[in-house]
Each structure stands twice: as C-alpha cells, then as structure tokens.
N, C-alpha and C positions, 0 to 999 in steps of 0.2 A: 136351255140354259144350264141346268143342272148336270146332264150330260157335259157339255162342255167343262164345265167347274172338275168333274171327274176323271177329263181326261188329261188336264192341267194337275190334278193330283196325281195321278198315276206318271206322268211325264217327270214331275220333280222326284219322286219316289225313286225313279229309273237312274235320273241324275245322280242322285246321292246316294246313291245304290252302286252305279259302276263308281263314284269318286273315291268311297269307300275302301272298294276291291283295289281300285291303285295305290292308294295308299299302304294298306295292308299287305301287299304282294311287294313292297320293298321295305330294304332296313337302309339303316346310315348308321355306319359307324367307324371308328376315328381308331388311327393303328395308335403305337406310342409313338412315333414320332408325329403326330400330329397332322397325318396323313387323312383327308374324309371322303369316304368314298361310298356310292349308294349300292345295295346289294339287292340283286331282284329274287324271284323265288326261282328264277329258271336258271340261276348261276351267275349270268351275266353281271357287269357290274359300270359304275361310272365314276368317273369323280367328281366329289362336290364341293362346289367354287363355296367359302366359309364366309360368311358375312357377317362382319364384327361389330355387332350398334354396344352393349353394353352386361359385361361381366359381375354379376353379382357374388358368385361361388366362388370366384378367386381363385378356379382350377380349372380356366381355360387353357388349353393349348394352340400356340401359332405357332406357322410353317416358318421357322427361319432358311433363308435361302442365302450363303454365306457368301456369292460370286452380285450379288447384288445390292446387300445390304447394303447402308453407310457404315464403312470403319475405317480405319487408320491402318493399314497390314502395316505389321513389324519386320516382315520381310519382302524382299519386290518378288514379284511373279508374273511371267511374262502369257500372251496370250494363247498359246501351245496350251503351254501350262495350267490356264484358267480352263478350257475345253476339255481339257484332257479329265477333270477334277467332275464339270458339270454331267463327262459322260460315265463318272464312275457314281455318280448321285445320282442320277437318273434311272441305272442299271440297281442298284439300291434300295433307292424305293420303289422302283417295282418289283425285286425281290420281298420287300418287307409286306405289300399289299396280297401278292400272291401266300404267301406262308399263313398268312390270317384268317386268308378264305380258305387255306387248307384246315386251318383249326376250325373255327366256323363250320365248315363242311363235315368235318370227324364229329364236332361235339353234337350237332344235330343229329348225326346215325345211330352215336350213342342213345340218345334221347331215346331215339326212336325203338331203339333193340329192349331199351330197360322197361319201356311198354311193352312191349312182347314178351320180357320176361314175365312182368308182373301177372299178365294173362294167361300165362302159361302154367303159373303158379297156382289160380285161382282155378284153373281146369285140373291143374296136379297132375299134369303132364311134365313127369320128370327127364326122358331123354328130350322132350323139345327146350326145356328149361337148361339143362346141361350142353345141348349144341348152343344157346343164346349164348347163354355166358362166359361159352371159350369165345363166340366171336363180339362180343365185350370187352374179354382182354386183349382182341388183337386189336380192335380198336385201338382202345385205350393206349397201347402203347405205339401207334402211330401216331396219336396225341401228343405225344410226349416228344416222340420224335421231328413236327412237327411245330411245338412251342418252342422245342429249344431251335429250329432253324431259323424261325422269329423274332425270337429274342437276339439271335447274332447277326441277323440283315438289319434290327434295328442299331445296334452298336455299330456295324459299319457304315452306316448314316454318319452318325458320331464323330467315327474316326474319318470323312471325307471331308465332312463339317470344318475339323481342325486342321487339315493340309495347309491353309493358308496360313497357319502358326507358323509355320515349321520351316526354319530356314532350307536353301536351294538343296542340298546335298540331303539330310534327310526326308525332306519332301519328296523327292526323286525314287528315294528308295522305299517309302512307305507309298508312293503312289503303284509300284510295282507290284509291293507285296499285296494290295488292297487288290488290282487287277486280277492278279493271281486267282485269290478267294473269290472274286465276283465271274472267274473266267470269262473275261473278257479282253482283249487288245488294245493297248493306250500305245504301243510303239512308236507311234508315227506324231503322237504329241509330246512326246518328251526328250530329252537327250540326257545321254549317262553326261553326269557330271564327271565324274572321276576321266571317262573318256575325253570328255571338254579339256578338265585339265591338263593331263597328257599332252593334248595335242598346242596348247598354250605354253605348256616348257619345252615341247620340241622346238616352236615354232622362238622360245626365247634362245634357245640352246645353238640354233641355227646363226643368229645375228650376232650372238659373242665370238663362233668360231672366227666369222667372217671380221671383226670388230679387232680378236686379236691376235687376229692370225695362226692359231694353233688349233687342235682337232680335242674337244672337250671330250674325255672317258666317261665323266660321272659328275651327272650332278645330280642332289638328292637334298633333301631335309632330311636332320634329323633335329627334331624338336622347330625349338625357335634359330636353329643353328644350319646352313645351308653351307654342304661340303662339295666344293668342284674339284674334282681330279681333272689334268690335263695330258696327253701325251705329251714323252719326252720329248727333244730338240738338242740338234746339237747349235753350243750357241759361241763358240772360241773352237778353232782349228789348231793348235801348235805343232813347231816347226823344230 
C-alpha cells in the first residue's frame, strides 16, 4: 500500500514536472500590430488564436482585418482589387512577425554576451572583456537595424489597412508602391487606371469619328474644359 501511494507521488511529480518544462520552453508574445504568436525555445514559432472573454487594463489589442470587417467603403473596390490588398496584408504580417523574432533573437545574444562580460570582468580578463564588447556593439547595432525593419512592416500594415479609403486611381498607385517595398507581385490583380482610361477615350474618340463623319486630331482636357481638334474638310467647291 505504501509502495503504491509512492509511486502515485512520484507519477504526479513527473506530470508537473514535464507540464512545467512546456510551459517554460515557450513565450507568447504580441507584435504592434496586434499580431500573437507563440515562440518556443528552439526558434520555432505558431500563432495564437486570442480569446477575448473580458478587458480590465483597457490596453488590449485586436486584429482588425479591413477586407472583412462591417463598413460602409467610401470608395467601390472590385474583387481583383480586394485579393490583391489581402496578398499585400498577408506578406505584411509576416514580415512584421519575422522582424520581432529577429529582435527577440539579437536582444537574447546580447543578454547572453553581457553575462560573459560581466564574468570576464570578475576573472579581470581584459582581452576576453574587450573581444565581448566589440561583439556587443555589433549586436547591438543589428538591433537597431532590425527595430527599425519592424517598425516599417508594422506601418505597412497601416498603410494596407487604408487602401480601401482611397479612391480607384490612388489606390492603384499606392497598392504598387506598397508591392514595390514588400517585393512582391500584385500585376495580375490590378489594372493601371490611367491605362483604363486611355483605352475608354480611345474607345469614345472612335464613335464621334464615326457619328460625325470626320477624323478627330485631339482631344484632351484641360481642367474642367475638354478641347477637340478635328481634321480639316473641304466643305463648298467653287466654280
């Protein structure tokens, strides 16, 4: 009996022994944009689904996702257009979670070097002290280099976020510029505006020739003022 009782202890021990170690062997933590994703101790990483029962601190963050929400868009946006937006959000936030884990990843080495310093100090081993702390600052300034790549995948979050503000014509253009910086390809979901247009004044420019019979040279806006030239005609023959 006692025997038993003991190895009923040593089994629960075991239990909350390894539950422990899992625990402890991962972190969770929340990018700014409100990204949560679980980090293990072997690099790996997952994301974690946020389960919202009730905010005391008043400084929770939630994923807004802007092609799903309920809104009113102030401008139309067709579905090219919507995919084309969710593949530069997508590309995005995974930029913003990789840059984190690169900070994460720097600031722990540091951690780790400034112990090494400190030991090396207290042994008064001055060239192992002096190689630490040059490679301290090379850390340190892949840190930096590093927060700021973070900080500008979290702002292009941001600016993906607002696309759907932004009438046709700007929208177009800042969805290229965004691709651009995210190097990525949106070609095949979008269409130049401006080439749209074009091809809508050729296609009007075609049906006046026809309409009044004469061969239009130019037409153009200027302002709110629209100037057609026409080729000449001879229109009275005299005798």
């Amino acid at each position: 009996m006692l025997l038993s009782m003991n190895v009923n202890k040593l089994c629960l021990i075991f239990l909350v022994s390894v539950a422990f170690d899992q625990i402890s062997a991962q972190k969770s933590i929340m990018t700014t944009s409100g990204q949560k994703i679980l980090l293990y101790d072997d690099g790996t990483w997952v994301t974690e689904k946020k389960s919202i029962t009730e905010d005391t601190s008043g400084m929770l963050i939630t994923e807004f996702n802007p092609l799903t929400a309920p809104k009113v868009e102030k401008y139309e946006i067709d579905e090219k257009q919507r995919m084309a937006i969710k593949v530069l959000l997508n590309k995005a936030k995974s930029n913003e979670i990789e840059h984190l884990l690169s900070v994460e990843n720097i600031s722990k080495q540091i951690s780790g070097k400034e112990l090494e310093l400190s030991q090396a100090k207290l042994n008064k081993n001055k060239e192992v002290a002096k190689t630490i702390n040059t490679e301290i600052n090379d850390l340190k300034s892949k840190l930096k280099d590093s927060s700021n790549q973070y900080a500008k995948s979290t702002s292009q979050i941001k600016s993906v976020e607002k696309l759907i503000d932004q009438n046709a014509d700007s929208r177009a253009d800042k969805m290229k510029s965004l691709a651009d910086e995210l190097r990525i390809d949106i070609s095949s979901y979008i269409i130049d505006a401006k080439s749209s247009q074009k091809s809508d004044e050729n296609k009007i420019q075609k049906k006046e020739t026809n309409a009044i019979g004469c061969k239009i040279l130019k037409d153009e806006k200027r302002g709110k003022i629209r100037v057609i030239q026409s080729e000449g005609e001879l229109l009275f023959d005299y005798t």
